[in-house]
C-alpha positions as CSV (number, residue, x, y, z in Angstrom):
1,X,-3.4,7.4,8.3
2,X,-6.1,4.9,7.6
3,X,-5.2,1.5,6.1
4,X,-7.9,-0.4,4.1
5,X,-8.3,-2.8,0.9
6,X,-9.3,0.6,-1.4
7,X,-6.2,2.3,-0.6
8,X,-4.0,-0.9,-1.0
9,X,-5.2,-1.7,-4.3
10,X,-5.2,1.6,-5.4
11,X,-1.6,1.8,-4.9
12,X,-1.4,-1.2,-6.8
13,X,-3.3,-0.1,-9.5
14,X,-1.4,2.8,-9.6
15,X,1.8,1.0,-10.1
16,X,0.5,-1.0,-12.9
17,X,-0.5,2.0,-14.8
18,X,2.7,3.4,-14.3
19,X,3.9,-0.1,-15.6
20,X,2.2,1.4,-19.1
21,X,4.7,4.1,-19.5
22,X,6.8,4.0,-22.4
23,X,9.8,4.3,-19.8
24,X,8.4,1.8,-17.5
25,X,6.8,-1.0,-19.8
26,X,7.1,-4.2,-19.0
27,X,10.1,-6.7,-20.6
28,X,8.4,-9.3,-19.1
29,X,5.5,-9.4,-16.8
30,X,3.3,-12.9,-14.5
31,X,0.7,-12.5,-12.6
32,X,-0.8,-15.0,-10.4
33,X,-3.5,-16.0,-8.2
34,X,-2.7,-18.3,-5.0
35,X,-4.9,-19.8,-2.8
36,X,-3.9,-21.8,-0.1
37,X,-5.7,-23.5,2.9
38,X,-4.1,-24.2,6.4
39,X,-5.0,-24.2,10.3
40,X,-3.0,-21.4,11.0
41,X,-2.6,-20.0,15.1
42,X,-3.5,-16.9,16.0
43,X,-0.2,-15.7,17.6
44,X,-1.5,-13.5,20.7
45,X,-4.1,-16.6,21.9
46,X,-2.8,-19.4,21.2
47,X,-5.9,-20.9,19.2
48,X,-6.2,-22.2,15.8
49,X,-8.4,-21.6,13.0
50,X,-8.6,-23.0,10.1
51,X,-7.9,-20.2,7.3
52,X,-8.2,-19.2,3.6
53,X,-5.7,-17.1,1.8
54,X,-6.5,-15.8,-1.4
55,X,-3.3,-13.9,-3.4
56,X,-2.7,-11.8,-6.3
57,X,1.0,-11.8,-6.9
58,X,3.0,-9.8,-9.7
59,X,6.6,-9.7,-11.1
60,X,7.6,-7.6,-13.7
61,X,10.7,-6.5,-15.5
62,X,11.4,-3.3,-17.1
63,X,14.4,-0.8,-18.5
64,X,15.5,0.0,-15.2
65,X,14.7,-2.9,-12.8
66,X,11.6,-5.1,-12.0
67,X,8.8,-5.0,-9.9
68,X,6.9,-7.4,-7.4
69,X,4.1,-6.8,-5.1
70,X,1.1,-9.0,-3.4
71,X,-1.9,-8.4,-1.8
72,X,-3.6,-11.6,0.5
73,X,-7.1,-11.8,1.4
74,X,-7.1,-13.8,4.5
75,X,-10.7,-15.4,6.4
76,X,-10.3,-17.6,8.8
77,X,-13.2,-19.6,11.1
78,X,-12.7,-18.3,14.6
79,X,-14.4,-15.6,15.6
80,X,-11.6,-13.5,17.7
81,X,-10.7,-10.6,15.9
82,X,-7.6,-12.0,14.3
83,X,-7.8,-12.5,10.4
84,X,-11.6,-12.9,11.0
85,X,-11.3,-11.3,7.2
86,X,-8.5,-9.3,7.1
87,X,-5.4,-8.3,4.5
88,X,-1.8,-7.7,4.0
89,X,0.0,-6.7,1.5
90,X,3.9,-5.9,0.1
91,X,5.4,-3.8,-2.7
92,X,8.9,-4.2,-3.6
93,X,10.4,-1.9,-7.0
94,X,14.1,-2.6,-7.5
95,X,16.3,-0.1,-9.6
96,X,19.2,-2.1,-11.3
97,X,22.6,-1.0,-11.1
98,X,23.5,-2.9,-14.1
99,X,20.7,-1.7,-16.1
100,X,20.9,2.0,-14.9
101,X,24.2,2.3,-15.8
102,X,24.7,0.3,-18.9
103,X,27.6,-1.9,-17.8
104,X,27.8,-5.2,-16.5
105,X,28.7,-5.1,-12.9
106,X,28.3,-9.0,-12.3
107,X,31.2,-10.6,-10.4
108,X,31.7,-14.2,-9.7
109,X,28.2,-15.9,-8.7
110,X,26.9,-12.1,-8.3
111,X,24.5,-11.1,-10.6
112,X,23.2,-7.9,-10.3
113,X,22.7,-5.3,-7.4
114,X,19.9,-2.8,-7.3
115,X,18.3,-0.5,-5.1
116,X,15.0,-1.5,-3.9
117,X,12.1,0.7,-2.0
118,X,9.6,-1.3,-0.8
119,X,6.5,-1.2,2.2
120,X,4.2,-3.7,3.6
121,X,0.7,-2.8,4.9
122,X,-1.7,-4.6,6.8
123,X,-5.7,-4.2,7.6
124,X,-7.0,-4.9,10.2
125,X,-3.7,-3.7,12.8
126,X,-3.4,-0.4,10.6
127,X,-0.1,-1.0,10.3
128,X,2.2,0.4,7.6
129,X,6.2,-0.4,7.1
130,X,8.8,1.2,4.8
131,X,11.7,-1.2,3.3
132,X,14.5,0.7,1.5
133,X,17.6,-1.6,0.7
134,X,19.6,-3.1,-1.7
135,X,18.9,-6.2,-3.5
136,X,21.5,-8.9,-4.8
137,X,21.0,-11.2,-7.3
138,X,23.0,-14.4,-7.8
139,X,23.5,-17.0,-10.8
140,X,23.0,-20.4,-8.9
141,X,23.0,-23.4,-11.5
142,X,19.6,-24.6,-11.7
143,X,17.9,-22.2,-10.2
144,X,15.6,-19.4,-12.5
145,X,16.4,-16.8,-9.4
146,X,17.9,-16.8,-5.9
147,X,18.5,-13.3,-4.1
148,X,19.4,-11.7,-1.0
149,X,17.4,-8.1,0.1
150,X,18.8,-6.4,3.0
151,X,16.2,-3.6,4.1
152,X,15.3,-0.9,7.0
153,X,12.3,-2.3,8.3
154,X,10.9,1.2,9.3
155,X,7.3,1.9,11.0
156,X,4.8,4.5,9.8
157,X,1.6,2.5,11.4
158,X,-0.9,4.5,13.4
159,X,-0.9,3.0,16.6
160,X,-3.2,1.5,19.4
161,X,-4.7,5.5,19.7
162,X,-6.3,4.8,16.4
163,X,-7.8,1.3,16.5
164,X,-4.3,-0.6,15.2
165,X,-1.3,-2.6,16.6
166,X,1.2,-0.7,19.0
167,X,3.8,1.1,17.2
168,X,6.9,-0.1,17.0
169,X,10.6,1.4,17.1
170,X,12.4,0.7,13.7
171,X,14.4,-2.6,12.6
172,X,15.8,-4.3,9.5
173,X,15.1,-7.2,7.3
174,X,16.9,-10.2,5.4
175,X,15.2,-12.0,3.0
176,X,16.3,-14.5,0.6
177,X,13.9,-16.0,-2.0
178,X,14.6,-18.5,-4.6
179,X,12.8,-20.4,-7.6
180,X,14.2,-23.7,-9.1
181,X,12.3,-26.0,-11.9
182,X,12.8,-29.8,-11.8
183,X,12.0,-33.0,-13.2
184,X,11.1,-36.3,-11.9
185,X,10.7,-38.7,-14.9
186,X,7.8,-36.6,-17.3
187,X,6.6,-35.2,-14.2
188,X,7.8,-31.5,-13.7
189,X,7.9,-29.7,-10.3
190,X,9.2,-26.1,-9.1
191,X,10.6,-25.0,-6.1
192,X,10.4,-21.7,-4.6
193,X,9.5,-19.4,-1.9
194,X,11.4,-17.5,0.7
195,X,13.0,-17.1,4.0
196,X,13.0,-13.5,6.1
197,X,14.7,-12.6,8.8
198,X,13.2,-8.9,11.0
199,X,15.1,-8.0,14.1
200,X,14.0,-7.1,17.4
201,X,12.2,-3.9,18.1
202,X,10.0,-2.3,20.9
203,X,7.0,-1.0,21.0
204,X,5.3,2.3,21.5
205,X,4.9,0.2,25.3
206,X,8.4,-0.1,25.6
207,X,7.8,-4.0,25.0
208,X,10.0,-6.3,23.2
209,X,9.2,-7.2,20.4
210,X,11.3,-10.6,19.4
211,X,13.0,-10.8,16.0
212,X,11.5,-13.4,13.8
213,X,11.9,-15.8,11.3
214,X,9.4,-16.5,8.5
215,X,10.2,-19.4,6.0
216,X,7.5,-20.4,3.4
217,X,9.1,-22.6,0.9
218,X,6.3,-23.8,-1.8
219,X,7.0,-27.6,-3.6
220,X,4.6,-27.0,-6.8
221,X,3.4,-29.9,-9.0
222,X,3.1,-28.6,-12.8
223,X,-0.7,-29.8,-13.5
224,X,-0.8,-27.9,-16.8
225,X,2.2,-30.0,-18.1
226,X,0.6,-33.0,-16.3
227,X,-2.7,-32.5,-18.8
228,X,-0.5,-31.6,-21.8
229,X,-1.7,-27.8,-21.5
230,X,0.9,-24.9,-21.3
231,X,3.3,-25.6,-18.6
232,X,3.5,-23.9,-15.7
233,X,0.1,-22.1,-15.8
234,X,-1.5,-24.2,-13.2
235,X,0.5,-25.6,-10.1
236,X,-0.7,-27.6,-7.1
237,X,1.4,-28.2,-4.0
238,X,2.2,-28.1,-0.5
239,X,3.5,-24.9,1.2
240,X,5.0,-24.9,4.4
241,X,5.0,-21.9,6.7
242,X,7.7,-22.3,9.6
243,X,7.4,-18.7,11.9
244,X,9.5,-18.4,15.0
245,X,8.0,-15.6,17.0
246,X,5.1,-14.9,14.9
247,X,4.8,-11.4,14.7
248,X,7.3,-10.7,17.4
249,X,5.8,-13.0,19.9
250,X,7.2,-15.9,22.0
251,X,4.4,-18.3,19.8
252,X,6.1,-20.2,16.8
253,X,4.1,-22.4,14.3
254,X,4.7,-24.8,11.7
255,X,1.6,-25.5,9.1
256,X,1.8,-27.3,6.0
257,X,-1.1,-25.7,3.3
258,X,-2.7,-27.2,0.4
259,X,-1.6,-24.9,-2.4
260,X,-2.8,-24.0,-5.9
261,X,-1.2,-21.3,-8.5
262,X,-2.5,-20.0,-11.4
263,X,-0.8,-17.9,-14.0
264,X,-2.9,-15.9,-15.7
């Protein structure tokens, strides 16, 4: 199966327009466009280019559960076949327990557990991943959201046969991700992002593939506030992105990117 931009944003359009459905309209609904700039390495070489990331990000809440999927366009200046101009994207839809069933299930600092399906798709390496799992969410004082998801992390990609990355065997994921709002005197600042865990794997080689970690927490800077417009419709910040064993490899990086987020 071929991956490209069409299909990925059809799917997402797809979603939306389910999003219109009586049963599945939105309680609440952002959407968001990131871009961000860092000098990023390209994991199998070694070199680094500086690259662009443009994002479309969307959360959404409806009767049964929420909703959250991005899609990065990615360019970057080396000409080596990595990201030249590339994309990746991830859907996540979460069916909550509590909601589903009409009772409140929370239990100390436990929110809320659901039951999430989710995949992640890339361009260029024609690779395509299926996430089922549950979700947890937690009431942490000061913080909008924090949860845990605990996934399969199972392939579907089409292989080096077909122009794409090597298969791989399947695996499972952690993720935490969090969002916090602070002040520092009239100043006000927000703190998210996330941190993912993916086990080791092999590939269709018989290769290792190492387990990784990925943590991009994002420090934002509320510029709408800052210019007395609506707050937190335009945020500029620093995101950090820490990978050990970028995409399963021995290479890990650390890049700090200049960051700008705006709510539509």
């Amino acid at each position: 199966m071929k991956i490209n931009t069409r299909n990925l944003v059809a799917c997402a359009l797809t979603g939306c327009s389910l999003l219109s459905m009586p049963a599945f309209a939105a309680n609440w609904s952002q959407t968001q466009l990131h871009v961000n700039y860092g000098d990023f390495k390209n994991p199998f070489s070694g070199q680094k280019a500086d690259t662009s990331v443009a994002s479309l990000q969307h959360a959404s809440a409806y009767d049964y559960g929420d909703n959250f999927f991005f899609i990065d366009v990615i360019h970057d200046d080396l000409d080596d076949g990595y990201q030249d101009s590339d994309f990746y994207g991830e859907w996540y839809s979460n069916f909550s327990l509590s909601k589903i069933s009409g009772e409140n299930i929370s239990a100390g600092p436990l929110k809320d557990v659901g039951f999430v399906m989710g995949f992640n798709a890339a361009g260029d390496a024609k690779v395509l991943k299926y996430l089922p799992g549950v979700k947890l969410d937690w009431q942490v004082d000061g913080f909008d959201f924090f949860s845990t998801l605990v996934t399969a992390y199972i392939d579907d990609s089409d292989g080096v046969s077909a122009g794409g990355a090597p298969t791989e065997s399947d695996s499972w994921m952690l993720d935490i991700a969090w969002g916090a709002p602070f002040s520092l005197g009239e100043q006000k600042f927000y703190f998210t992002g996330h941190v993912e865990y993916i086990d080791g794997r092999t590939n269709e080689f018989g290769e290792k593939v190492q387990n990784w970690v990925l943590a991009q927490p994002i420090l934002q800077w509320d510029l709408g506030h800052a210019l007395n417009a609506k707050e937190r419709t335009l945020m500029l910040g620093i995101e950090w992105q820490y990978w050990h064993n970028k995409l399963g490899t021995n290479t890990s990086e650390s890049v700090p990117q200049i960051h700008l987020a705006w709510t539509f």
